[in-house]
Structures are given as structure tokens and as C-alpha cells.
C-alpha positions in Angstrom: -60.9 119.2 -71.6 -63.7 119.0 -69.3 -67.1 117.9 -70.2 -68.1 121.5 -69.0 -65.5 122.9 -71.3 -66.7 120.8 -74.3 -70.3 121.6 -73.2 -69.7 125.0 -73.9 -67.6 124.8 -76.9 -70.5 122.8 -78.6 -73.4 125.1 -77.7 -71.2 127.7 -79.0 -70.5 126.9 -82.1 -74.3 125.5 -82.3 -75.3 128.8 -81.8 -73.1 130.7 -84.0 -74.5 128.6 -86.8 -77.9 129.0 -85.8 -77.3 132.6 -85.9 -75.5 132.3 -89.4 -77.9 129.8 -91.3 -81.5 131.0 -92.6 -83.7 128.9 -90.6 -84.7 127.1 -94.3 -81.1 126.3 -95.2 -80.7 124.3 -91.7 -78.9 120.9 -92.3 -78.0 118.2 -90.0 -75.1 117.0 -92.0 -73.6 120.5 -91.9 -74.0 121.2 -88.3 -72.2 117.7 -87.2 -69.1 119.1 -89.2 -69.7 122.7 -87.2 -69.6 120.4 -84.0 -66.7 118.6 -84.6 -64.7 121.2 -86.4 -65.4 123.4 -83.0 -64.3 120.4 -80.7 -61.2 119.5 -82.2 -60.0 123.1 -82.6 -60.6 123.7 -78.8 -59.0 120.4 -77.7 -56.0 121.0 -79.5 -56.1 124.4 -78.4 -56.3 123.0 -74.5 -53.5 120.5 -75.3 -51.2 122.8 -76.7 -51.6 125.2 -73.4 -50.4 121.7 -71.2 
């Protein structure tokens, strides 16, 4: 994957759980598993397509 690719895997999934979370239930810890669920679907999405 491309960093432009992972760019937009990452603020798409950050805002998907923006748009999910009330703005009082926010957590750090929570998002970081978001982000790297999101990443490592998409890059073994990509490597499955090579």
C-alpha cells in the first residue's frame, strides 16, 4: 500500500468512529485499535489483490 492509500484508510476509519462515538464517550485507547484494525484489513486486502 501506498502512504496515500493508508492516508486514506486511517482518516476513514477515524471518521467513521467520530461519527459513531458520542463526543463524551471518545477514547484514545479505542481509536488506536480502530486505526490499526482499519490498516491491517486494507493491507491484507491489497496483498491478497497481488
Amino acid at each position: 500500500m501506498t502512504d496515500d492509500e493508508k492516508a486514506d484508510v486511517l482518516r476513514d476509519a477515524i471518521d467513521a468512529y467520530l461519527g459513531e462515538v458520542h463526543p463524551e464517550d471518545l477514547d484514545s485507547d479505542d481509536l488506536s485499535w480502530v486505526l490499526v484494525t482499519a490498516l491491517d484489513q486494507a493491507e491484507k486486502k491489497a496483498a491478497a489483490q497481488h
